[in-house]
C-alpha positions in Angstrom: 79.3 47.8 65.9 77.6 46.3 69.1 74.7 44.0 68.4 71.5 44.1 70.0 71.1 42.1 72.6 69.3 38.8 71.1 65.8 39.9 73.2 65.5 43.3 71.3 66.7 42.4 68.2 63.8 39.9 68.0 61.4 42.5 69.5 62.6 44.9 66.9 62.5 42.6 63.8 58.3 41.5 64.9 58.0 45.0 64.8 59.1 45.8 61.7 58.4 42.9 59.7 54.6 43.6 61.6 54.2 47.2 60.6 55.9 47.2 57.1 54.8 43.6 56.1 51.7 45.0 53.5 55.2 47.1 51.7 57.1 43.5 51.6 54.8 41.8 50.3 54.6 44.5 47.3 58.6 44.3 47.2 59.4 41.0 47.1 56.6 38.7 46.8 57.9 38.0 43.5 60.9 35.6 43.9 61.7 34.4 40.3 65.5 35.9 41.2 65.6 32.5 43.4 63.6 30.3 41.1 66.2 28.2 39.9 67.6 27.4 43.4 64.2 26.7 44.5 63.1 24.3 41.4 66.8 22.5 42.6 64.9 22.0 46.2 61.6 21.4 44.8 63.0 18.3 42.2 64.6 16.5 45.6 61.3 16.8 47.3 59.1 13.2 47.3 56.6 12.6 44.6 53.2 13.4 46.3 52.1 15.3 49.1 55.2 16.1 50.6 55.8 17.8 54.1 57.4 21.5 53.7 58.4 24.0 56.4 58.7 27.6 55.2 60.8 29.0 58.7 60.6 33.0 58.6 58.1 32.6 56.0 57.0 36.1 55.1 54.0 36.9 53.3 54.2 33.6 51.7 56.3 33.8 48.8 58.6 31.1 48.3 55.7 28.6 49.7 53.8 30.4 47.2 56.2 29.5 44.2 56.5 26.1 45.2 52.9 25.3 45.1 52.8 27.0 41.8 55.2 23.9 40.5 53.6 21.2 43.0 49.7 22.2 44.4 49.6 19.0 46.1 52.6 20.2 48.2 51.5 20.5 52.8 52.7 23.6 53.7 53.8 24.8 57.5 54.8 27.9 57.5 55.8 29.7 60.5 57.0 33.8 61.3 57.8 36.0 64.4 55.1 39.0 62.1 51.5 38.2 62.6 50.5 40.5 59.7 53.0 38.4 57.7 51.1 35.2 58.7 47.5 37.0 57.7 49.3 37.6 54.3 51.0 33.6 54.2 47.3 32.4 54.9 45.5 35.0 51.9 48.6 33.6 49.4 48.4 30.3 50.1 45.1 29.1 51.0 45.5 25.5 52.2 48.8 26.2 53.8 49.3 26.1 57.9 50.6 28.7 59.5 51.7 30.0 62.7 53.0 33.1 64.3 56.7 31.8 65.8 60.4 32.3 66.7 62.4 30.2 64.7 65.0 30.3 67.7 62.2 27.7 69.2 60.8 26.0 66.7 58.2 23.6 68.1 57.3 20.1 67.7 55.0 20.5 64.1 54.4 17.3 63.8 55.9 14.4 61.6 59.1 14.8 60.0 59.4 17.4 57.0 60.4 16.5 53.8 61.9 20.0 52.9 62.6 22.8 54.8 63.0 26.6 53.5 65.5 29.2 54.8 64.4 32.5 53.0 66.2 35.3 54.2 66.4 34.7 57.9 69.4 34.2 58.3 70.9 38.1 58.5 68.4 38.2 61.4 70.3 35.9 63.6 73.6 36.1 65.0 76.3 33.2 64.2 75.8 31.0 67.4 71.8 31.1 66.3 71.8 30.3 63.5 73.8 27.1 63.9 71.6 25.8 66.4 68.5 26.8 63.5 70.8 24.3 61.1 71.0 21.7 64.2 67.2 22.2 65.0 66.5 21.7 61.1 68.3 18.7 60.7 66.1 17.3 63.5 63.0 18.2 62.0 63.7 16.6 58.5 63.2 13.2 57.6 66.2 11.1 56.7 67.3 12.1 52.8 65.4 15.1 53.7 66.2 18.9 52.1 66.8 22.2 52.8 67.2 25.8 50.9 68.4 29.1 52.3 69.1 31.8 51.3 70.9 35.2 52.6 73.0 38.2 52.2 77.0 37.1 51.4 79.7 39.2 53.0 82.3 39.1 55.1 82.2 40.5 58.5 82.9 44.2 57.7 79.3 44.5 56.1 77.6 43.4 59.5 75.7 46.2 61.2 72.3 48.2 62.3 70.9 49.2 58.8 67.4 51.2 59.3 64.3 50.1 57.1 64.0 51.2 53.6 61.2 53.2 54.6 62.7 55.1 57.1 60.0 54.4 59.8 60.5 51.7 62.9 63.8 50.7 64.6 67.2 49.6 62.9 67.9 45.9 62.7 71.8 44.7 63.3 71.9 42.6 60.1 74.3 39.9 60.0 76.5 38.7 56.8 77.7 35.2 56.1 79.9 33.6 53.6 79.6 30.4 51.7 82.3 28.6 53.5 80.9 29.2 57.0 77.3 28.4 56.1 78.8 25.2 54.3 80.8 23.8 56.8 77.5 24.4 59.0 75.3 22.5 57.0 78.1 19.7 57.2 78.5 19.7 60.5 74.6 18.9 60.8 74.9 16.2 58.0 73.9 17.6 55.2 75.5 17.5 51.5 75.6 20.6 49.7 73.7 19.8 46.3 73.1 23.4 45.0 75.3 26.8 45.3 74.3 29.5 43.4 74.5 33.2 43.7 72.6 36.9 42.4 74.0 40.5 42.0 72.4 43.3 42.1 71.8 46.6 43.2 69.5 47.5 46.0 67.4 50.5 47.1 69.9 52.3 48.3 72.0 51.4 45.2 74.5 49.4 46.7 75.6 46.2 45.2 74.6 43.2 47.1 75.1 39.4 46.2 72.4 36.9 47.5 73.3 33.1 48.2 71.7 30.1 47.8 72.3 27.2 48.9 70.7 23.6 48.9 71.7 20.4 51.0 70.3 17.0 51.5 70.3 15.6 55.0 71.8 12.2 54.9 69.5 9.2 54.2 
C-alpha cells in the first residue's frame, strides 16, 4: 500500500490529532501499561531538576507520569496538534510547550537530559525516523536518555488505518521491529538499557504488541 506523500501525511496526522485530541486524551491519558519502562528512564535521569523533552507529546501524558515520580522535573514538550498542546499545558502546569514537527526539531535550548518517544514513531516513515534518532542524539547531553515507544510488526502490518472514530482522513501507519529500532539507536550511540513489551487487544479487537525501549547515549 502506497504511502502518503511525507507533506500530507503530516497535514493529515495535525488534523486528526487536532480534531480528536479532547477523545485521546480520554483514551489514553492513563499510561500505567508503560509505567515500568518509564520509571527505567526516569531512575537514569540526574538527581534534581533535570531537562526532559516529551517529542509528539500528546495531551501530556507521559510528561504527566514523570512529574508524578519527580515534580522538580523541566519539561519541553513539543506536538504537530495545537489542541494537544492546550491539553499538555492544562496537565502539566509548569511544563513548556510548543506546537512542532518533530521532523525539525528546533534549537530548545541546553542539552536535554532525557528525551521521550511516545508513540510517534508509526507516524513517520523509516528514513524519518532515523534522522529523529540522529537529531535526538544531538539534543541529549552526553550519558543522556531516551524512551520510545511504538507498534511492533513486521512490514505486512504497514498501511492507511482510519481513526477509531470513523471521522477525519486515514493515516499510513508504520510498524517496526526491535532489531531495526535497535540497531538505530546504535548507530546514533546509544546502549540499549531497557526492552520490554505489552499485548493486548485493541478497539477493533485485534491483537497488538507495544515496544519499549530505553538507551543511554554514550557519556
Amino acid at each position: 500500500m502506497t504511502r502518503p506523500s511525507n507533506h500530507d501525511q503530516s497535514g493529515n496526522v495535525r488534523q486528526m490529532f487536532d480534531h480528536h485530541a479532547d477523545v485521546y486524551q480520554q483514551r489514553f491519558m492513563d499510561v500505567t501499561r508503560y509505567g515500568e519502562a518509564l520509571q527505567h528512564f526516569c531512575a537514569l535521569l540526574p538527581k534534581g531538576p533535570a531537562r526532559v523533552l516529551d517529542v509528539g507529546c500528546g495531551p501530556g501524558n507521559l510528561s504527566r507520569f514523570l512529574m508524578d515520580m519527580r515534580p522538580e522535573l523541566q519539561i519541553t514538550g513539543t506536538d504537530l496538534a495545537p489542541r494537544m498542546i492546550d491539553l499538555a499545558r492544562a496537565n502539566v502546569p509548569g511544563g513548556r510547550f510548543l506546537v512542532g514537527d518533530a521532523r525539525y526539531l528546533a534549537d530548545l535550548g541546553p542539552p536535554f537530559d532525557g528525551v521521550l518517544l511516545g508513540f510517534i514513531l508509526p507516524y513517520l516513515d523509516k528514513a524519518e525516523t532515523r534522522d529523529l534518532l540522529s537529531r535526538v542524539a544531538d539534543l541529549l547531553r552526553p550519558s543522556g536518555t531516551v524512551y520510545l515507544s511504538t507498534m511492533e510488526g513486521g512490514e505486512e502490518l504497514s498501511g492507511l488505518k482510519g481513526a477509531s472514530t470513523g471521522e477525519g482522513p486515514s493515516l499510513y501507519l508504520q510498524y517496526y521491529s526491535a532489531e531495526e529500532l535497535i540497531e538505530g539507536l546504535t548507530v546514533c550511540g546509544f546502549a540499549l538499557h531497557d526492552e520490554r513489551r505489552s499485548t493486548y487487544q485493541d478497539h477493533h479487537g485485534d491483537q497488538v504488541t507495544d515496544l519499549m525501549l530505553v538507551a543511554r547515549k554514550a557519556g
